[in-house]
Each structure stands twice: as C-alpha cells, then as structure tokens.
C-alpha positions, 0 to 999 in steps of 0.5 A, a space after each residue: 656939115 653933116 654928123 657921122 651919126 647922120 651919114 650912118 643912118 643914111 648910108 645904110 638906108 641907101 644900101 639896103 635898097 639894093 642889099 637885101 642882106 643888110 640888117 640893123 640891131 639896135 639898142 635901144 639908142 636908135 634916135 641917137 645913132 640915127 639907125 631910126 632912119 634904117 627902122 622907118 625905111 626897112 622896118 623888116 630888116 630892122 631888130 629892136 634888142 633893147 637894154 641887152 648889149 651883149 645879146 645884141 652882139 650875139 644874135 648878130 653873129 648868128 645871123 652873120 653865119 646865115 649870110 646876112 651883113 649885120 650892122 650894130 648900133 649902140 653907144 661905143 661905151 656899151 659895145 667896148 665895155 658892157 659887151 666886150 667879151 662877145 666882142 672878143 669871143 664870139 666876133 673877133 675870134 671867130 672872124 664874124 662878118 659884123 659891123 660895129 657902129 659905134 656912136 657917140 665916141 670919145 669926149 663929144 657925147 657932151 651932157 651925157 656925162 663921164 659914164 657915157 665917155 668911152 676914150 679908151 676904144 681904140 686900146 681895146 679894138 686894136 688889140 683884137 686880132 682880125 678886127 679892122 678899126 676905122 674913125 674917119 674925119 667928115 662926112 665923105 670919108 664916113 660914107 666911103 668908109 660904111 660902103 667898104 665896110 660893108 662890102 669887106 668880109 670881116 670885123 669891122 669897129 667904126 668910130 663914130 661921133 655924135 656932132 658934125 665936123 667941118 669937111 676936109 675931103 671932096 667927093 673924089 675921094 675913095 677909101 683904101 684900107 691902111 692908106 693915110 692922107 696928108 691934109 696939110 701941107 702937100 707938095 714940095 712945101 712938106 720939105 719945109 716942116 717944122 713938125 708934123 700933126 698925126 690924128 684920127 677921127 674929126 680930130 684931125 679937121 681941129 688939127 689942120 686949125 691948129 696947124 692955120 694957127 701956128 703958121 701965123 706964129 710962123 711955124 710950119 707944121 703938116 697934118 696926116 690923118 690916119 683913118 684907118 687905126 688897124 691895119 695901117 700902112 706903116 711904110 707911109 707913116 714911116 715916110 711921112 713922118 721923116 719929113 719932120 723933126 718932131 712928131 705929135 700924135 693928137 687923139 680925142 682918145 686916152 694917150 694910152 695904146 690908141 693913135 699915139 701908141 700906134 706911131 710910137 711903136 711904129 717908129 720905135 721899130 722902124 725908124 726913131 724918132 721924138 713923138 710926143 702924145 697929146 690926148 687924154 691923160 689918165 683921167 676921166 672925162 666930165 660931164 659938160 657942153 662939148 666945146 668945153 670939154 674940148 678946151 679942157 683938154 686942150 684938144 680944140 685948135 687955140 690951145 692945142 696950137 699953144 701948147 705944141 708952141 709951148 712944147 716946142 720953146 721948153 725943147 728949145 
C-alpha cells in the first residue's frame, strides 16, 4: 500500500521530467505532503512560501497566467480556510490553471489534533463554480487522477490523505471525469441489493468491508465509489442507485453539503428515493490515533456495518 501523499510526490517528479511547466509551492509542510521528493528532484521548480497561505495561493496564480502549471502543496485546512478567500477570488473566479493538493484531510491527520482537521472541504470547494473537486480511493486512481489534472486547463482541488489504503483498482484503470465505478457487487448480481453504498475518497475501500460484513450477516449491499465530487455523472447515479431500495452516502467528511448532500440533491431532483447520510455529525473531530477516530465515528468497517444493520432493523 501506498499513501496518496506519497504517489503526490512521486507523480510529479515524474512528470516534471518531461513538463518543464510543472511547478511546486509549498508551505512550509513539504516533508509531510511529500512535495520534498519534488524539492530534491527539481530544486529550480520548487518555491518555499513558508507560513503564508494565502500568499502561496497568489503567487501561484501569477505564475498560472505566464503558463506555468502550479501545483499547491499545504494541509487542506490551511487551503479551505486560512486562504479561502484567494481560493475564491483570485483561483476559482478567474478560472486560474492551479492545482490544489490538499494534504492530510479529513479525520486521518491522527495527532495532529481537531485544529488540523478539516471535514468541512468538500461543502466548500464544491460550491465554487469551475472548480473541479476529485478525492480518489488508492494509489492507482490518485496517480491517474494528478496525471488528468495536470493536463485539464482549469481549477483543480484534490483531496488527499495523509495514510495509505488498501488498493481497489488495477492498473487498467483510466480516470473520466464524472465517471463513478461500482466496486461491489458487478453483474447481474447488482439486481439483488438490499442497498447500496455511495463514498468517496479511501473511504469507500473501508465501505467495500463493510459491505464483506454485512454479507456474512446475509445482507446484500453494492458500493459505487464516486471519485469525482463536482462535476459528476448524475444519469449513473441516478441508475445506480435505482438498483436499491435504500441508499447510504458514507464520508469521512461533515454530513453537511459534501457526498451526502451531493446524491440527496441529485435524487431529490431526479428520482426520489431514502438516502440516508453517514459521517460526521455536527461536531469536531479530536485529537487521537487514526484507528480510533475512525470507530469513533463509526466510519471503519465493524461498526459502520452495525450501524447500517441497526438502521436497517428500526426501519423495519
């Protein structure tokens, strides 16, 4: 397994070889965002910004209007909130062509504590007009996806976590915009649900375990992974989701206008249906281990799989 911070770092360096137009700023976190692989391997194309975020967004989009391709590197946090407004002003409203990789999202920034938890991104990039919003599952999709990227003139926000997942696509796999992938099951067996799993993110790898658990407990539940958070193909979620009867969003991500929000405007609008948001609930995150965080707010795969059990018998 490799960490989407890693495949960041290594990506670009990669790139750079052959795009003299890549470029990378940083602030002050390189060693934890792994843009460090960038400063040793292209020291020329690499800018130190320090503690100054939103100086960092700025300088980025001058040099995105000379026709370089900059690349940010920062914890989410500092990008959504300490520098929202540049975001907003000066790269979402003029369409810049900056790329945000925005490191140690949601609840998996382990010790670095509540202040450094950002669960709130996804509400707030999405409402950006023109800015494109990805959060891949694993290592092969993070480094099609920061290929794409690059390449899209535009926008770009990436949600990126700080630990490793377990992989779920092969190296067949190729990045559409919009596009979602139904992880589980395929096949005529999807005809048979007894609902249906939408995430985001390395997330939706904790939700294809949890759909394992609740098999054994004889309930059939599908996973579609949405990878692309704005724009999104709504006709496949709308097909999608009419091969069950019930529909969970699960986000490591406030339940508030981010994934869950997503679909439940989608299927308000287009075809209605329960949806029903897991995530976190209107309250901070805290400061401790990752696996603990993540049963804490029931979002690993034995206790989100008992609480869509206990869902599901309360309906009943």
């Amino acid at each position: 397994m490799k960490a989407l911070r890693d495949v960041f770092g290594d990506t670009l360096v990669e790139l750079a070889h052959t795009n003299r137009k890549i470029v990378v700023l940083d602030g002050d976190l390189a060693n934890s965002t792994k843009a460090d692989k960038f400063a040793k391997a292209h020291p020329d194309r690499f800018l130190e910004m320090g503690i100054a975020e939103q100086n960092l967004v700025g300088t980025a989009v001058g040099m995105a209007a000379v026709g370089f391709i900059p690349w940010l590197s920062s914890f989410t946090v500092f990008f959504t909130h300490r520098a929202a407004d540049p975001m907003r002003m000066l790269v979402a409203q003029t369409n810049a062509n900056v790329k945000i990789g925005a490191a140690y999202s949601g609840l998996l920034t382990g010790l670095t504590g509540k202040t450094h938890q950002d669960v709130e991104d996804l509400a707030i990039m999405r409402a950006m007009p023109g800015m494109t919003v990805l959060a891949p599952a694993d290592e092969v999709e993070c480094e099609a996806v920061i290929r794409w990227a690059t390449e899209h003139a535009g926008p770009v926000y990436l949600r990126l976590t700080r630990d490793p997942s377990p992989a779920v696509f092969g190296n067949e796999y190729r990045f559409v915009p919009g596009a979602t992938h139904l992880l589980r099951p395929t096949g005529k067996a999807a005809g048979k649900l007894d609902l249906l799993l939408i995430s985001t993110g390395p997330q939706s790898v904790r939700c294809v375990e949890a759909a394992d658990k609740l098999a054994a407990q004889g309930v059939s539940a599908a996973v579609l992974h949405v990878p692309c958070i704005k724009p999104v193909n709504v006709n496949e979620i709308i097909e999608t989701c009419d091969l069950a009867p019930i529909i969970f969003t699960v986000e490591e991500h406030t339940t508030y206008g981010g994934l869950g929000g997503l679909v439940a405007e989608i299927l308000s609008e287009h075809a209605p249906k329960r949806v029903i948001r897991f995530g976190i609930e209107d309250r901070w995150g805290e400061s401790a281990p990752n696996d603990f965080l993540l049963d804490q707010f029931r979002l690993s795969p034995g206790p989100l799989s008992e609480r869509i059990l206990q869902t599901l018998k309360t309906r009943k």
